[in-house]
C-alpha positions as CSV (number, residue, x, y, z in Angstrom):
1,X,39.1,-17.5,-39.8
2,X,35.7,-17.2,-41.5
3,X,34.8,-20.8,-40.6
4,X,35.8,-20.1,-37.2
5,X,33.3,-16.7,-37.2
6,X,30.7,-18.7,-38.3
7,X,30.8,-21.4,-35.9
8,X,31.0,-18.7,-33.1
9,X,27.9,-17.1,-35.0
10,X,26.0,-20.4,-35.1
11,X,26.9,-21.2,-31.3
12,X,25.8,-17.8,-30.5
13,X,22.6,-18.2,-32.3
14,X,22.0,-21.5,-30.7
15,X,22.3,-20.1,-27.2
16,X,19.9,-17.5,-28.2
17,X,17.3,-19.3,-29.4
18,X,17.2,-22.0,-26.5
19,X,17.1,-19.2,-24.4
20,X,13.9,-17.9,-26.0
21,X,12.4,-21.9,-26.1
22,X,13.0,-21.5,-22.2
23,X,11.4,-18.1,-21.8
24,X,8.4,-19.1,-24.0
25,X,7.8,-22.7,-22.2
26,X,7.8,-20.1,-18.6
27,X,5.1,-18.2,-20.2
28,X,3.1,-20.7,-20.7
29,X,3.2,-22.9,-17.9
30,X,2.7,-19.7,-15.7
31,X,-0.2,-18.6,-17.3
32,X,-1.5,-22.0,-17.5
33,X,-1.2,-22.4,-13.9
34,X,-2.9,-19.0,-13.2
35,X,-5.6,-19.9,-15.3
36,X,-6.3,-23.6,-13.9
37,X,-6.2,-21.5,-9.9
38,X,-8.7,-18.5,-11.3
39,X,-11.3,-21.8,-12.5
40,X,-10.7,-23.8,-9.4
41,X,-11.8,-21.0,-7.2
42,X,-8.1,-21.4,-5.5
43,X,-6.9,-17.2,-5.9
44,X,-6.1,-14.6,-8.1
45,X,-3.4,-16.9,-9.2
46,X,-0.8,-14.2,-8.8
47,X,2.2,-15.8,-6.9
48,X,2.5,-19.7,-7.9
49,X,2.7,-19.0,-11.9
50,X,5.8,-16.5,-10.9
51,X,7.6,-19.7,-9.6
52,X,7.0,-22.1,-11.6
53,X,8.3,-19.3,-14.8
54,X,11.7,-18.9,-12.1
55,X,12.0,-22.4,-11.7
56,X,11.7,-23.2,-15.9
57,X,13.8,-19.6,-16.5
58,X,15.7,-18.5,-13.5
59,X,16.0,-15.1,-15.5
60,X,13.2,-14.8,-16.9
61,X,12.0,-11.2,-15.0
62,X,15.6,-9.4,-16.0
63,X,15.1,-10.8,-19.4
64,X,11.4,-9.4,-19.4
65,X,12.3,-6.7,-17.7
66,X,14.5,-5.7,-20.1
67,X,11.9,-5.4,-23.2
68,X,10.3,-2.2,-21.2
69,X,10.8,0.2,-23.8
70,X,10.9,3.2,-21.9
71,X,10.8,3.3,-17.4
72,X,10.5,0.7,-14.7
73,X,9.3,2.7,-11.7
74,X,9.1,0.9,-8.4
75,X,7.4,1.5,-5.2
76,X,8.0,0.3,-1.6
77,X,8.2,1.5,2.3
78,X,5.4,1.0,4.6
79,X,2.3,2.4,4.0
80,X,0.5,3.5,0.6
81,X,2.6,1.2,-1.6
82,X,-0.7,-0.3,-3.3
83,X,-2.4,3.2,-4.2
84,X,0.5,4.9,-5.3
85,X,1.5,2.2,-7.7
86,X,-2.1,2.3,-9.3
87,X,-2.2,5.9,-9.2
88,X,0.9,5.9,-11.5
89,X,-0.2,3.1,-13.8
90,X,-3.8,5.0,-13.9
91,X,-1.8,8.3,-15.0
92,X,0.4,6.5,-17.7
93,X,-2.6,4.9,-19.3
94,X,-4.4,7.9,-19.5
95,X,-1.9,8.9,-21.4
96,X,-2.0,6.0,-23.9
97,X,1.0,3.8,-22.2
98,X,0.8,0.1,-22.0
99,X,2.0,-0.5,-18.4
100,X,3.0,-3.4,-16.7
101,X,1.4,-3.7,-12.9
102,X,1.3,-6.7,-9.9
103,X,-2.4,-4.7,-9.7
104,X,-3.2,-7.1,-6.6
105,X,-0.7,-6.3,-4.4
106,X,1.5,-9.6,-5.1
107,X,4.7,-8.0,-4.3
108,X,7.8,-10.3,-3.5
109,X,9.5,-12.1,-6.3
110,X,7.2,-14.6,-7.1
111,X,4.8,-11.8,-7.3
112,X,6.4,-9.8,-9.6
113,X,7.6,-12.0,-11.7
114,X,4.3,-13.0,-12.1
115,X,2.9,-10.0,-13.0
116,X,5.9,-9.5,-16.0
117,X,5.0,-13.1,-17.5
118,X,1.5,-13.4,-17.3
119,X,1.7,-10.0,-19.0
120,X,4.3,-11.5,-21.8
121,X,2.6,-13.0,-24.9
122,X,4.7,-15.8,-26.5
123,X,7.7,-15.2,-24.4
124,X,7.7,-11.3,-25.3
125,X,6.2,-8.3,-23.7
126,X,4.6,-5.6,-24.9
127,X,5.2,-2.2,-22.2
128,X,6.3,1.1,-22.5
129,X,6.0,1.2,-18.0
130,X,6.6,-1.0,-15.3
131,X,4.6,0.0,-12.2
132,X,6.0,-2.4,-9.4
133,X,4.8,-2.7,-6.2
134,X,7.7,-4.0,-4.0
135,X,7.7,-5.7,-0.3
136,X,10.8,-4.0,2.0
137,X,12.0,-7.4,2.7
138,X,12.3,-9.0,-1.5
139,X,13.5,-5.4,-2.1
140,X,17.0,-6.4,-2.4
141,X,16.2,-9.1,-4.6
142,X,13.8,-8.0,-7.0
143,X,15.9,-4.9,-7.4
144,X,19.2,-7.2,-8.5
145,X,16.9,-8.8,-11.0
146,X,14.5,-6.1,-11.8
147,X,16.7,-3.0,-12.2
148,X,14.8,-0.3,-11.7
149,X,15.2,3.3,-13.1
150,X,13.1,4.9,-10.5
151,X,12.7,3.8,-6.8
152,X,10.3,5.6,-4.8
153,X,9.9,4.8,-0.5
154,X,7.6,6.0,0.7
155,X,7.4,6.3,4.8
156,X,8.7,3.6,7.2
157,X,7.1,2.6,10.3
158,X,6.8,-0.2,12.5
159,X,5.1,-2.7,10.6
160,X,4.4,-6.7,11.3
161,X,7.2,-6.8,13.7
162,X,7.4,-10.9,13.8
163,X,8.5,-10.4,9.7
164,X,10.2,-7.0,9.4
165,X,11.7,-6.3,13.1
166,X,11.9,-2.7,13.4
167,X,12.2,0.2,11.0
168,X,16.4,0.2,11.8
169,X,16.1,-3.3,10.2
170,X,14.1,-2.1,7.2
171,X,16.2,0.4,7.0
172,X,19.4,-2.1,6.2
173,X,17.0,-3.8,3.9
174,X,16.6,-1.4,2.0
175,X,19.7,0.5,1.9
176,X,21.1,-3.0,0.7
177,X,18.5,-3.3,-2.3
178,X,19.9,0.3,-3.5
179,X,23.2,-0.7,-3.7
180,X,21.8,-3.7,-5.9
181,X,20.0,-0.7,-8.5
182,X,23.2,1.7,-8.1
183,X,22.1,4.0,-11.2
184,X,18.3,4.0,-10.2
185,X,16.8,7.4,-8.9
186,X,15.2,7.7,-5.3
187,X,12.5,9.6,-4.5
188,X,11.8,10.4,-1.1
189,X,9.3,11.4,1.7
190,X,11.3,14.5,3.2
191,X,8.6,14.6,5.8
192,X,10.4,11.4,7.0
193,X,13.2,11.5,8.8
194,X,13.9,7.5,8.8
195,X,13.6,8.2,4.7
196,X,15.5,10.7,4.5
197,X,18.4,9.4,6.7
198,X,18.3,6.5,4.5
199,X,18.6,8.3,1.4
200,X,21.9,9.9,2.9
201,X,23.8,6.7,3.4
202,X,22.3,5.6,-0.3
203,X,24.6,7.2,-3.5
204,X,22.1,7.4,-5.8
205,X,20.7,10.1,-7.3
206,X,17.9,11.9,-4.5
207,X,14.4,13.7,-5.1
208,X,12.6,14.6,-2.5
209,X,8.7,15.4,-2.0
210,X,6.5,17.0,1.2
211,X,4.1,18.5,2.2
212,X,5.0,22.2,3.2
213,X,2.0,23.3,5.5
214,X,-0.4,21.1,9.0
215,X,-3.0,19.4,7.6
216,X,-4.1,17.4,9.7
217,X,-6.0,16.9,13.7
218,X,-5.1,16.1,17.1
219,X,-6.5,12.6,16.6
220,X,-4.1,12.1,13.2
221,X,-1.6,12.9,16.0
222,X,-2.1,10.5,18.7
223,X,-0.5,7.5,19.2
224,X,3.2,6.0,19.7
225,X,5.5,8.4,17.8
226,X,8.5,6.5,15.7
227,X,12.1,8.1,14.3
228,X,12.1,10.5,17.1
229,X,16.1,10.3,17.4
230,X,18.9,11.0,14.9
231,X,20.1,8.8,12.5
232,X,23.2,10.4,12.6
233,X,24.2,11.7,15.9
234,X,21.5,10.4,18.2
235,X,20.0,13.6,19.3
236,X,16.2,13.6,20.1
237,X,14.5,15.8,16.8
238,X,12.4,18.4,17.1
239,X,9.4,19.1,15.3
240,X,7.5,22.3,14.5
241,X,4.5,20.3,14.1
242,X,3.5,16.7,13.2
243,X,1.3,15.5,10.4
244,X,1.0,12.3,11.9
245,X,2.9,9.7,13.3
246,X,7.0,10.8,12.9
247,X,6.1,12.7,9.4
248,X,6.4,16.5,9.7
249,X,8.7,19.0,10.1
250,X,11.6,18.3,12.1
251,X,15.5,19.4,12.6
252,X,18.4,18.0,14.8
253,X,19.4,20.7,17.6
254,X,22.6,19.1,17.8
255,X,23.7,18.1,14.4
256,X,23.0,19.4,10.9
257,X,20.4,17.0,9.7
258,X,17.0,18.1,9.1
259,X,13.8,18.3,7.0
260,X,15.4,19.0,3.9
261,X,13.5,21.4,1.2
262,X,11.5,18.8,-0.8
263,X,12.2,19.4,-4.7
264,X,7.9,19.0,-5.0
265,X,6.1,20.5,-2.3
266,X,2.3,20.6,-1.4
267,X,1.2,23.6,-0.7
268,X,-2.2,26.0,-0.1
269,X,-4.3,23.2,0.8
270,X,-7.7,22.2,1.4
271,X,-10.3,19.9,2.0
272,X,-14.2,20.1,1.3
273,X,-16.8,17.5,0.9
274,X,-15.6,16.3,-2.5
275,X,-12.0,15.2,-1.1
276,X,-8.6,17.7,-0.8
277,X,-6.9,19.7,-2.9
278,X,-3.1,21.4,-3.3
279,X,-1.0,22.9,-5.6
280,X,2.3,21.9,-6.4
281,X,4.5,23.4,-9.2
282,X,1.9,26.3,-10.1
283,X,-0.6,23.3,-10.7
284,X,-3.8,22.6,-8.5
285,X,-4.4,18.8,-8.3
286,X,-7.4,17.8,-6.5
287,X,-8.2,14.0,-4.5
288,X,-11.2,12.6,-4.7
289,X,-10.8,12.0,-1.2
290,X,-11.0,13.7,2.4
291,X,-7.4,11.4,3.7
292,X,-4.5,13.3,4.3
293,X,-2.5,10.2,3.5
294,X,-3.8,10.8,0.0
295,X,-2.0,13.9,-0.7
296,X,1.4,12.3,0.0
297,X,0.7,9.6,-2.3
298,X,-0.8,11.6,-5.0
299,X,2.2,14.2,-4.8
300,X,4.6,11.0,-4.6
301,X,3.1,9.7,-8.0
302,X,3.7,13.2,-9.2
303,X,7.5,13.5,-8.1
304,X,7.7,9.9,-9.7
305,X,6.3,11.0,-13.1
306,X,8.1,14.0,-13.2
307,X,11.3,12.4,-12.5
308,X,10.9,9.6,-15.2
309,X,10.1,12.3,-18.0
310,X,7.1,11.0,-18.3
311,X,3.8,12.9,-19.5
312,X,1.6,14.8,-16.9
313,X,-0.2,17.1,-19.0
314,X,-3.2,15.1,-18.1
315,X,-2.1,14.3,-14.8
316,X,-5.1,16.5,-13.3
317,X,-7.8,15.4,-15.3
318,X,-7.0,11.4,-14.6
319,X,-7.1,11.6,-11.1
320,X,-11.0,12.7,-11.2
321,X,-11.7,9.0,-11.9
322,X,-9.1,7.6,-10.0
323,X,-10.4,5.4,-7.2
324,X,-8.1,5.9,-4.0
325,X,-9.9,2.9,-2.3
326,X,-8.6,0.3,-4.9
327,X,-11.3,-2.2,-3.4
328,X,-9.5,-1.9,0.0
329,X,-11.7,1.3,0.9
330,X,-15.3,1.0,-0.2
331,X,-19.0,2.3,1.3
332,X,-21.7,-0.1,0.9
333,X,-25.4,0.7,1.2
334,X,-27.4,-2.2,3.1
335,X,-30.9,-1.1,3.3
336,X,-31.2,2.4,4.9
337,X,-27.7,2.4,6.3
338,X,-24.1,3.3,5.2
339,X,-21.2,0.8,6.2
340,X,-17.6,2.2,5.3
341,X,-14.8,-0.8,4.8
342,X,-11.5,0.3,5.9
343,X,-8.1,-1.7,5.6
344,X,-6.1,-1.1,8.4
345,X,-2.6,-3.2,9.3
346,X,-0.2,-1.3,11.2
347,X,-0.7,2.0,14.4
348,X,-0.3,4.5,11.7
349,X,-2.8,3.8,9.3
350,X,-4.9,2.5,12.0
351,X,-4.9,6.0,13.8
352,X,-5.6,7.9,10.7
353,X,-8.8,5.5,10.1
354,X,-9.9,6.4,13.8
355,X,-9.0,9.8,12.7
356,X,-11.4,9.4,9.4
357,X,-14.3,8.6,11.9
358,X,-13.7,12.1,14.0
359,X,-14.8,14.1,11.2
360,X,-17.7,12.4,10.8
361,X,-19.9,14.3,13.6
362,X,-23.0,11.5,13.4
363,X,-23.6,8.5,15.6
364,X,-21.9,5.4,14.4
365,X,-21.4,1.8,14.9
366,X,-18.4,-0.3,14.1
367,X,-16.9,-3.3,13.5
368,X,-13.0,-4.3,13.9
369,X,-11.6,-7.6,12.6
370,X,-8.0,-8.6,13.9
371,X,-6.0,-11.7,12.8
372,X,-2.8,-13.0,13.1
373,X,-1.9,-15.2,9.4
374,X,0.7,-15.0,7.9
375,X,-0.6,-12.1,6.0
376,X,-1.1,-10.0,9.1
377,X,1.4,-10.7,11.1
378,X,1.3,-12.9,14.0
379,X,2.2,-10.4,16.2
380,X,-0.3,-8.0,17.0
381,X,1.3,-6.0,20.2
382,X,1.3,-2.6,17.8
383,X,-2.7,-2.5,18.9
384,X,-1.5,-1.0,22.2
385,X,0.7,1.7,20.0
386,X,-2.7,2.8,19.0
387,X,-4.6,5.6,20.5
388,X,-8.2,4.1,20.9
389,X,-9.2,6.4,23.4
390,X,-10.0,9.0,20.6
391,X,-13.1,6.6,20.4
392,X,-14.6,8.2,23.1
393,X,-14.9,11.5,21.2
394,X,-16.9,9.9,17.3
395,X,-19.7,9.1,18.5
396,X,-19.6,5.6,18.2
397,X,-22.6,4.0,20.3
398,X,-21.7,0.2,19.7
399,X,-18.3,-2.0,19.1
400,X,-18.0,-5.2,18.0
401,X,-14.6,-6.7,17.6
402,X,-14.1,-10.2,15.6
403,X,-11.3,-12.1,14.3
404,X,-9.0,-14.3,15.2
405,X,-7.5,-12.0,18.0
406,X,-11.0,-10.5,18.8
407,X,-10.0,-11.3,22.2
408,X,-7.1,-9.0,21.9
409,X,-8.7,-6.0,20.4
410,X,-11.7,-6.1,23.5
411,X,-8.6,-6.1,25.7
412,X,-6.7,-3.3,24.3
413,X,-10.5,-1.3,24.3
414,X,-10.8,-2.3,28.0
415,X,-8.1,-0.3,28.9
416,X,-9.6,2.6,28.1
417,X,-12.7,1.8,29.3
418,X,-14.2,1.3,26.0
419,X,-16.9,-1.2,26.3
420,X,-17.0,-3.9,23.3
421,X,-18.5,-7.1,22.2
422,X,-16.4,-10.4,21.0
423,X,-18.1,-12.4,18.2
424,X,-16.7,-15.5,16.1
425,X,-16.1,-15.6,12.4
426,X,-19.6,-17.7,11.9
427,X,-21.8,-15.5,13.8
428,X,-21.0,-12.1,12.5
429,X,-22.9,-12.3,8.9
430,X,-26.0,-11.8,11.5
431,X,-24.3,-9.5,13.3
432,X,-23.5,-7.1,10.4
433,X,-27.5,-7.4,9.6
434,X,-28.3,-6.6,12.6
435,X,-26.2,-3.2,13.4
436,X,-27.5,-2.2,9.4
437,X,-31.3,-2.4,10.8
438,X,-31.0,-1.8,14.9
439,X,-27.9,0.2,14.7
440,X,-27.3,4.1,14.4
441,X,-27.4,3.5,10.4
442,X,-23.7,4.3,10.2
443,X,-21.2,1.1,10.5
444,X,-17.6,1.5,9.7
445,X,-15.8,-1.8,9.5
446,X,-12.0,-1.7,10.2
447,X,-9.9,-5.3,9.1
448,X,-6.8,-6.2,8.4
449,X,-5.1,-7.8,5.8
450,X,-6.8,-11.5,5.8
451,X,-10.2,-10.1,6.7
452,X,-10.4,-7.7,3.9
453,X,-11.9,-9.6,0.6
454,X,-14.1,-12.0,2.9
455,X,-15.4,-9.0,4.7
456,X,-15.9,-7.4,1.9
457,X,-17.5,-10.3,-0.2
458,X,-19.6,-10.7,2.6
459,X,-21.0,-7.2,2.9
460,X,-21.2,-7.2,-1.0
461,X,-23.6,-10.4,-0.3
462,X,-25.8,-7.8,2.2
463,X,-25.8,-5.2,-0.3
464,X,-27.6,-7.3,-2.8
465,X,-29.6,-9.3,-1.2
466,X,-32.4,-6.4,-1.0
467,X,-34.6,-8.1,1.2
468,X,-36.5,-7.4,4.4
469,X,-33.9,-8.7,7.4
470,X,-35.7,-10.9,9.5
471,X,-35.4,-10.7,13.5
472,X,-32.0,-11.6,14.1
473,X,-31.4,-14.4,17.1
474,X,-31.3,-13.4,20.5
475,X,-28.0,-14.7,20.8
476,X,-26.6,-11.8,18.4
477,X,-28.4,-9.4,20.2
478,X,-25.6,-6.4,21.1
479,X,-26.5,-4.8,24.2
């Protein structure tokens, strides 16, 4: 009998330790691989290292995953994925954590996977958090591999319809990738009524966060409206007011379902030329921004922390150098003038960006960059769910629209008699120099997804260059 113990002992430890000559040869070759892409100029080498490790060690992210000592806190829905997930690493390291985050976005399973090994030293990893970005559609299967504790969505909206269909089909996803974390905690926008149906066909436990008061314009409020039906009886909702697109407060006249009282609520709220502020809990928090979208992530991140058990003593305090842009939002000064990058890639956040340029009451220029890779979506038939005609009331003197589907975006402008100019990929380096020294002094640039680093390279390029422009070719000229 002993002999036999033994021998089940030694075949035990043999499995164990060929299991950790596996996990250690994926660590390697991943972060050899991101290292050889980061010198060759090829990426941030965030995606290919995370499958090669699953293709060496086909578990490797539940085994890593596994050595998180305390949460794994995951983020997904459709907008503000990114800045929530570094808002709730920033908090966690402010409070001395060591946090595991896919920081650039990377978020399907090569992605995160990624970020958990090239985080791992020797095959072992080192975090008391796990901040993970997720994608909607690799939610079901990072969630059977991750295992979460906390799952927070966000909003849903139409979104790349060519890879995500609409928001009922997101809504399946979704609902499928719960039932693959059964024990994990949701947290919830109540101010959503596609969430919050979702969370009631979902059995885990539910928290739910809103905001309790309007804060926001008619122009936040303009555009095609989403969600407007019941989930559960088919009703048409009605809303006491909208904050923008579907979110607000809403009830069914026909069946029970409505907003439902949100466990952490924003309330007494303002905004001033520093950013906005709220209080939630007896506790005044304050943004560093003037977005409204801001608040819901920053009160998301909250509920999150809150929920885990994590610290937020210094939750206040760490949001003062918190940067809400995250290198997707960022003003540039070329010469005299001010150019504000905005990332824009679906009607919702693209009308709140319109809405951004309405409080600003001075002459303005911009620039809008639509493509269609794979990163954007090649359909790009939500620009007509987008309200441009609030254009008419910002100010802005000149439009130039670039891209791949510059053609597109003139259109859509046309229709509401909006005058623009089409310009090519090559030519609009001179184009940008020349709206910074004949324009108003007051550029915002709007891109999506593909066109944000190179756009923002480029004007990076403009902002140090420091030199006198010289007069730009006639060609460029924008009447």
């Amino acid at each position: 009998m002993t002999d036999v113990t033994a021998a089940e002992g030694s075949v035990v430890s043999d499995m164990e330790w060929q299991r950790e000559i596996r996990r250690r040869l994926a660590v390697w070759c991943a972060r050899q691989a991101a290292g050889w892409i980061r010198r060759l100029g090829r990426g941030d080498g965030m995606t290919l290292p995370g499958s090669i490790a699953r293709k060496i060690d086909p578990d490797i992210l539940t085994e890593l995953a596994q050595m998180v000592r305390e949460k794994i806190l995951v983020t997904t829905g459709t907008n503000g994925k990114t800045t929530t997930n570094h808002l709730l690493a920033h908090i966690l390291e402010a409070e001395g954590k060591k946090v595991v985050i896919n920081g650039t976005g990377a978020n399907m399973l090569n992605g995160v996977t990624a970020a958990f090994v090239l985080a791992a030293g020797r095959g072992r990893l080192d975090a008391d958090y796990a901040c993970i970005e997720v994608d909607e559609n690799a939610s079901a299967e990072v969630f059977a591999r991750l295992r979460p504790d906390l799952v927070l969505i966000t909003n849903l909206s139409r979104d790349q319809l060519d890879r995500y269909g609409e928001v009922d089909l997101v809504c399946a996803r979704l609902k499928e990738a719960m039932e693959a974390a059964p024990c994990a905690g949701l947290i919830v926008n109540a101010d959503d009524p596609a969430v919050c149906s979702l969370s009631l066909q979902c059995r885990n436990p539910v928290t739910g966060y809103g905001i309790e008061e309007k804060i926001t314009g008619e122009s936040s409020c303009r555009g095609v409206r989403e969600s407007l039906f019941c989930r559960r009886c088919g009703g048409r909702l009605e809303y006491s007011f909208f904050q923008y697109g579907h979110l607000g407060m809403y009830r069914c006249p026909s069946c029970a379902f409505r907003r439902p009282k949100p466990r952490y609520g924003a309330r007494r709220i303002s905004f001033d030329r520093d950013g906005c502020s709220f209080e939630t809990e007896g506790i005044r928090l304050h943004c560093g921004t003037q977005d409204p979208c801001q608040i819901y992530n920053t009160l998301s991140a909250y509920a999150v922390l809150r929920a885990a058990g994590a610290p937020v003593e210094g939750f206040g305090e760490a949001l003062e150098d918190f940067d809400y842009g995250n290198g997707r939002e960022r003003v540039f000064r070329i010469g005299a003038a001010r150019v504000q990058l905005y990332l824009a890639k679906n009607p919702v956040g693209f009308q709140q960006k319109l809405s951004l340029l309405g409080r600003d009451p001075a002459s303005k220029d911009m620039v809008v960059e639509i493509n269609d890779g794979e990163q954007d979506g090649r359909d790009v038939s939500w620009l007509w769910d987008v309200d441009f005609g609030c254009l008419k009331e910002t100010g802005v003197v000149r439009i130039v629209t670039t891209g791949t589907r510059r053609d597109d975006m003139g259109l859509r402008l046309k229709y509401e008699d909006i005058p623009s100019t089409a310009v090519p990929a090559q030519d609009l380096p001179g184009v940008l120099k020349e709206l910074t020294v004949r324009g108003t002094g007051n550029l915002y640039v709007i891109v999506n997804y593909s066109g944000l680093y190179p756009m923002r390279d480029m004007l990076e390029r403009l902002e140090t260059e420091g030199e006198e422009i010289n007069e730009t070719d006639d060609r460029l000229f924008i009447p």
